[in-house]
N, C-alpha and C positions, 0 to 999 in steps of 0.2 A: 504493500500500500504506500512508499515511499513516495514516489513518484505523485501519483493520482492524492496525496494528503499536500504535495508542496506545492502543486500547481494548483490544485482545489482551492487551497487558503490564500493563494494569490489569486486566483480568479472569483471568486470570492468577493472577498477586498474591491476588487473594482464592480464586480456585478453587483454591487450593493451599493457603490457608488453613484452605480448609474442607476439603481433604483430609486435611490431618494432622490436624483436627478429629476427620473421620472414621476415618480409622486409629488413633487413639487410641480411638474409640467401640470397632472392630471387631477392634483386636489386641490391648486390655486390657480395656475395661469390660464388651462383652458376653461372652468367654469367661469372664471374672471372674465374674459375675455371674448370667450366664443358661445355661441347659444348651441346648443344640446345638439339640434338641427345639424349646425356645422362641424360638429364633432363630430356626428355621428356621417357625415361624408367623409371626411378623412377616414372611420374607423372602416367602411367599405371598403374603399380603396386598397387601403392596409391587404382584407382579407382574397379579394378579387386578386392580386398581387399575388399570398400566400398561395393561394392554390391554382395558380396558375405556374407559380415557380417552382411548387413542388412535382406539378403532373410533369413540366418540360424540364426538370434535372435528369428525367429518361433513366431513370434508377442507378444513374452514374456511383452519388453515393454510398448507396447500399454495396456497389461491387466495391469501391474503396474499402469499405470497412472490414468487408468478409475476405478480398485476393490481398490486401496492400502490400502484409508479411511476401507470400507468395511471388511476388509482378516485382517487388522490389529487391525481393533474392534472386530476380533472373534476370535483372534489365538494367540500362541506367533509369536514374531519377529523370532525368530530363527527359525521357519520351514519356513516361506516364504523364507527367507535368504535361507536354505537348499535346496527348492527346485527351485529356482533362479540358484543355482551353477549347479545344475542335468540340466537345461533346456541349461546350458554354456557348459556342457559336451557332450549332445545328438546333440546340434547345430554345434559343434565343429566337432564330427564324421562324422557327414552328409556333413558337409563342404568339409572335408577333400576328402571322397567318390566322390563327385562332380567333385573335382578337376580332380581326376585321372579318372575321367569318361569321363570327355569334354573336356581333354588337349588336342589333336591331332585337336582337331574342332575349337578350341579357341584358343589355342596359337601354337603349335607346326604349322599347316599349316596354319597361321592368314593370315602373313603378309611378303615378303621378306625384307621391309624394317625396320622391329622392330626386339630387340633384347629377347623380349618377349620369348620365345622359352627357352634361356638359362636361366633364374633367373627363369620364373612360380612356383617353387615348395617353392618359398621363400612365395608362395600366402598362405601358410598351416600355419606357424607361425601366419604370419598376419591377416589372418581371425577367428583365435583362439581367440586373443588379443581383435582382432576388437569386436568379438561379445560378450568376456569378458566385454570388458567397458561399451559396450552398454546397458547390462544389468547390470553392478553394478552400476555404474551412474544414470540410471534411478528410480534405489533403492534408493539410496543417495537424490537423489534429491526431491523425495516424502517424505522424513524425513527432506526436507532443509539442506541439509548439500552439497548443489550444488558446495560449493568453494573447495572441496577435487577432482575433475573430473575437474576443472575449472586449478586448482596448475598444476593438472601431466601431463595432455593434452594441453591445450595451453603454458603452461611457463615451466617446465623440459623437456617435449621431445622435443620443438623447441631447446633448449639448446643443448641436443646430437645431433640433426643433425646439428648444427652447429660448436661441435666441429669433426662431421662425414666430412663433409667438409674441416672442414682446416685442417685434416689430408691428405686428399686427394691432397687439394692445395700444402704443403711443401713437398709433396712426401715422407710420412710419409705409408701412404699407397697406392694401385694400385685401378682403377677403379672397379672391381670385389668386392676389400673389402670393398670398402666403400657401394657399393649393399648393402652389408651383416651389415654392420655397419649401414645405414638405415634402413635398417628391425627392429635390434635391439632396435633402437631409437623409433619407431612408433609401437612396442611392450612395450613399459615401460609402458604405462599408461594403458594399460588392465591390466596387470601383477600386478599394485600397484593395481588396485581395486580391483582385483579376491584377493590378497591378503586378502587387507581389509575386505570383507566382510567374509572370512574363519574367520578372528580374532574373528571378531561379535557371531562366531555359541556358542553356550551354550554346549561346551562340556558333560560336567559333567552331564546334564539331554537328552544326546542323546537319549538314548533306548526310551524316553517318545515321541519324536519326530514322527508326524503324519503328514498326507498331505488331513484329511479331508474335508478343506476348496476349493480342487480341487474338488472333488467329489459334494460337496453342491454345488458350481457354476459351473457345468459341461458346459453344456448350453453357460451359460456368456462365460464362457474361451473361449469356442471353439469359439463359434461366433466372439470376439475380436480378437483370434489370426487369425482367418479367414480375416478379412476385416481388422488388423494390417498387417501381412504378405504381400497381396495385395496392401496396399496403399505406405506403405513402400518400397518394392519391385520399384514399380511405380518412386516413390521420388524419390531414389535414383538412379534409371535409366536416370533418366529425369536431371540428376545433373552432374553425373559420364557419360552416353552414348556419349557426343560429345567427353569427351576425347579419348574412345574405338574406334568411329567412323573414327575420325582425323588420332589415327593411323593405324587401320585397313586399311584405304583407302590413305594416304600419308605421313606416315610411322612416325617414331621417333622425326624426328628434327622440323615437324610442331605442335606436341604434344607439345615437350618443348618450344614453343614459346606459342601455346597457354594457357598453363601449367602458365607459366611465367607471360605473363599481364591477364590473366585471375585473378590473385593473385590480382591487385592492382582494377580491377574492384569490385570483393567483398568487397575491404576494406570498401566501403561504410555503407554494412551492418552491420559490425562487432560489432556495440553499442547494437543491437538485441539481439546478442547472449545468452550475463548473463541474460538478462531479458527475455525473452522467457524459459531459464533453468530453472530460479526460481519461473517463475509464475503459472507451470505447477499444484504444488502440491495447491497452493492458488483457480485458477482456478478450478480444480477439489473438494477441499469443498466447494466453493460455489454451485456449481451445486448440489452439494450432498443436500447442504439447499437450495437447489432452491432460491440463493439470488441472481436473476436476475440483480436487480439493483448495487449490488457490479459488477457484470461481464459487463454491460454495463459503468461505470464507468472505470473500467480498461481498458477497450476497447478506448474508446474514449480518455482517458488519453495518450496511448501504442502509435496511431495513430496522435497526435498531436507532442508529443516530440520525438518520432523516425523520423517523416516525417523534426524536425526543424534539429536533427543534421544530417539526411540520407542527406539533401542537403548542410549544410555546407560542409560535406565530399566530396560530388558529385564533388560540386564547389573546393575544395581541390588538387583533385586527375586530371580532366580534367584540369583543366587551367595550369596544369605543363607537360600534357601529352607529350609537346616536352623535356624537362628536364629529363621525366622518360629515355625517349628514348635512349635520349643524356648519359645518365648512364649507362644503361644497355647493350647497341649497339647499330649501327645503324644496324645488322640483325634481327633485330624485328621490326624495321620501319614497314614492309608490315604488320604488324599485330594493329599497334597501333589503330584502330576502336572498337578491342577488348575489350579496356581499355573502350568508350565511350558504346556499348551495353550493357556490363556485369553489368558497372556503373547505366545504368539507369533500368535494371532488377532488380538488388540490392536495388535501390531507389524506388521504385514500392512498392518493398517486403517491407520496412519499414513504406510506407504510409499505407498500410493496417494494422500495428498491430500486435496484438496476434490472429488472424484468425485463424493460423492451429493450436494453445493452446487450444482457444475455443473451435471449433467444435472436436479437438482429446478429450477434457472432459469430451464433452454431449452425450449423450442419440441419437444424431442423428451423431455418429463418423463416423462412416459407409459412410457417402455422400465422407469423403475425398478421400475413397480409390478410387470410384468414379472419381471424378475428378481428382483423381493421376495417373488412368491407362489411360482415356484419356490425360491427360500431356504427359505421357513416349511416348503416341504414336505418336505424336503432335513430340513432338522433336524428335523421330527416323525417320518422315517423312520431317522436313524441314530439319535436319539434310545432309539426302540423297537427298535432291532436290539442299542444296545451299553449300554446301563442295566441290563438283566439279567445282562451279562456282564461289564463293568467298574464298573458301579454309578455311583459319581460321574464316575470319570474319566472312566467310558464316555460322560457327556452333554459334559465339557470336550472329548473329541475332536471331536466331533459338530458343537458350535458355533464350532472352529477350521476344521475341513473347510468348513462355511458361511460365513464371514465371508471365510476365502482363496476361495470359489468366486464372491459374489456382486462381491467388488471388482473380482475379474479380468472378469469380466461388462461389470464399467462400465468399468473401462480401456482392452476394445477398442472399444466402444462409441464413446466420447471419442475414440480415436484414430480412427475408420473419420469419424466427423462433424466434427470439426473437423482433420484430420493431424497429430496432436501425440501424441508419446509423452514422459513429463514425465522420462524417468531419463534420467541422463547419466554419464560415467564415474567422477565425484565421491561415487557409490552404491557403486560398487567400493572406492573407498576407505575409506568408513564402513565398510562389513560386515568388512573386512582390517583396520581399526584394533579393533572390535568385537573379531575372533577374538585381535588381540595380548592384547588386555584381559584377555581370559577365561583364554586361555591363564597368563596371569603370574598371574592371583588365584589358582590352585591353590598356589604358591609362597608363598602366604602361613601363615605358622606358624598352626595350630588356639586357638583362645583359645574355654576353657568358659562364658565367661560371655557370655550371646550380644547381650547389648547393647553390648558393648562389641568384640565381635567384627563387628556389623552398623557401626560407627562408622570399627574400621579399616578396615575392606573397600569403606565408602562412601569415605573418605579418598584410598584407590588410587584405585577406578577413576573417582573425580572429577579427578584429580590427571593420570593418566597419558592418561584419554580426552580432556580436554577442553585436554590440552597438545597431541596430537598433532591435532585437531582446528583448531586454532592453527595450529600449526606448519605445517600439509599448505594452510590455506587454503583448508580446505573450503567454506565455506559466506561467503559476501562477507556477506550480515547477519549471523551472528552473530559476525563479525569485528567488522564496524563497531560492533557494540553493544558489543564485548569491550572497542575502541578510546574509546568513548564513557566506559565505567563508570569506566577506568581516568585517563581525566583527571578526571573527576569528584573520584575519591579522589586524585591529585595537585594538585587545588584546594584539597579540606579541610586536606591538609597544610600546604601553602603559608598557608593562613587560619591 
């Protein structure tokens, strides 16, 4: 775990960075700023973008993650890298084609109430970028160099859109440009990677540059991109469709509400992130050595200390959920449940792990796309069953019911192929320290001013969760880190 602990806590550090970036964009500047409406075109955009970037990466990344060890024990670096960029180039075109194919069906006659219609052709940039990073990132990161995609995507383009908005705010610029001014921002981090990895080509011995490691794994590719393409496709429908659905069916300003707390319901999972990026390339040699036993250890590691901080967070985010409110507006009231579903999908997703690492490294990758297309379909149907009927909240149930369906999927999965079940009785005692928590934060006196109410209440349950956390000896690494920090600061003293 050396590796995947030193880069995690440095990618970390900055994905946290860029979250409070973000939560800053999304709990003061854009409610300040933008009416719900216009958020919620931007947050279209975003998703139109996502799954469009994910169906033309042409399951590039999935064969990354599964040949890399392989293709780069046979070949130089610089033809993979080469034909990486060619696969960003053919993906790109196809993209593009799409657009102009299915605009009149997709956006043009969507929706009367979306502005959709007029910005879609901003969808071409963005799906260039998108499917740019996707694939340079996923190169990077099977070399461990995860914190260059970790820097330009979580921490510099929250940054531009940040200064994309207070432009907007001082009336510096008009709504229209700051569209455009978005685009630009959520294109940087494609752009720095597709960069980067041109710098990587080995010029000087082009002409010798070949692509016969396609041809020897003919086969392999295809199949991966096949059941990558699929499962992926799936994902990101199953992530991205309720926002498409929301506004397709009650237009703009319900997007940007759900858009909005939808934001602080993930925050729960956000400690995942770096570590899911970085264990990809660990997780896949080990299967390469068939070291079972290393992958059952990560496992069970992954699922113990994501599930202790997935509920600190939980506990973090809900127990202020009248404070978020009280910040943001009270026109997001009707949606705050949001906050409460998304949160405990998010928490779900952390108690299980590195499930979708695992099974995307092995030999039996394939089950996910599986269990992805029945996902997407799962949420396109409670989607259209509870949107009418509960409107926002009705889609946050939807993608909580999905996300608890598809994990439980892969956990028996994992356990039926390799006999490992990752929970132990240490789970018992996080969720009973969890309910102590909660329980006592009602105890806490009401205070009207909610920044300073979100301050006490983060004070407790930092204070009292991550005492008994301590105390009980739950988790041996975050003990040892705990033991670590704290000689640290009795060096500085001592100095």
């Amino acid at each position: 775990m050396g590796v995947i602990q030193k880069q995690s806590s440095i990618g970390a550090i900055l994905i946290y960075i860029g979250i409070l970036i973000g939560y800053f964009n999304v709990a003061f500047l854009q409610p300040k700023f933008l009416l719900a409406e216009e958020i919620g075109l931007v947050a279209i955009l975003i998703a139109w973008s996502e799954i469009f970037g994910t169906i033309f990466s042409l399951g590039w990344p999935n064969i990354l993650v599964r040949l890399f060890p392989k293709i780069i024990a046979e070949n130089k670096k610089s033809n993979l890298i080469l034909f990486t960029i060619l696969i960003i180039v053919i993906g790109s075109v196809l993209a593009t084609l799409a657009i102009f194919i299915f605009a009149k069906f997709l956006f043009i006659d969507a929706n009367d109430n979306s502005q959709i219609e007029k910005f879609y052709l901003l969808l071409i940039p963005l799906i260039i970028f998108n499917v740019s990073f996707r694939l340079g990132d996923t190169y990077l990161r099977m070399e461990y160099k995860s914190l260059f995609g970790i820097l330009t995507k979580e921490l510099f383009q929250r940054i531009l859109i940040s200064i994309g908005i207070l432009l907007i705010g001082f009336k510096i610029i008009d709504y229209d440009r700051f569209v455009l001014a978005y685009t630009l921002a959520m294109c940087f981090s494609g752009l720095l990677v597709l960069l980067y990895l041109v710098s990587k080509i080995n010029f000087s011995s082009f002409i010798e540059t070949n692509f016969s490691f396609v041809k020897k794994h003919k086969s392999e590719i295809l199949n991966i991109a096949f059941y990558g393409i699929l499962g992926s496709a799936g994902a990101i429908i199953a992530s991205m469709i309720d926002r498409v659905m929301i506004n397709n069916m009650i237009g703009d300003r319900y997007t940007g509400i759900y858009y909005t707390l939808f934001y602080y319901g993930i925050f729960v999972g956000i400690p995942a992130r770096p570590l899911k990026r970085i264990s990809t390339a660990v997780l896949a040699e080990a299967w390469k050595n068939n070291d079972i036993l290393k992958i059952k250890k990560i496992y069970t590691k992954s699922v113990l200390n994501l599930t202790i901080i997935g509920i600190y967070l939980f506990l973090g985010v809900w127990i202020n959920n009248e404070n978020i409110i009280e910040i943001i507006g009270k026109d997001y009231q009707e949606g705050v449940f949001i906050i409460l579903f998304i949160g405990i999908g998010s928490l779900f997703d952390m108690m299980t792990g590195l499930n979708t690492e695992i099974i995307a490294t092995s030999k039996f990758y394939k089950y996910n796309s599986y269990f992805i297309g029945g996902l997407a379909l799962l949420v396109i149907l409670t989607n259209w069953w509870l949107i009418p009927i509960y409107k926002t909240v009705g889609a946050a149930i939807g993608t909580c019911v999905s996300i608890i369906t598809i994990n439980s999927f892969r956990l028996i999965l994992i356990n039926i192929k390799i006999n490992h079940i990752p929970f132990d009785f240490n789970l018992l005692k996080v969720f009973f320290i969890g309910i102590v928590v909660f329980l006592n934060s009602t105890l806490i006196p009401n205070i009207e001013n909610p920044f300073y109410s979100i301050l006490v209440n983060g004070i407790f349950i930092t204070l009292v969760f991550w005492t008994l956390i301590f105390v009980f000896k739950i988790s041996d690494d975050i003990n040892d880190f705990a033991k670590k920090q704290l000689k640290k600061i009795r060096r500085l003293k001592n100095f």
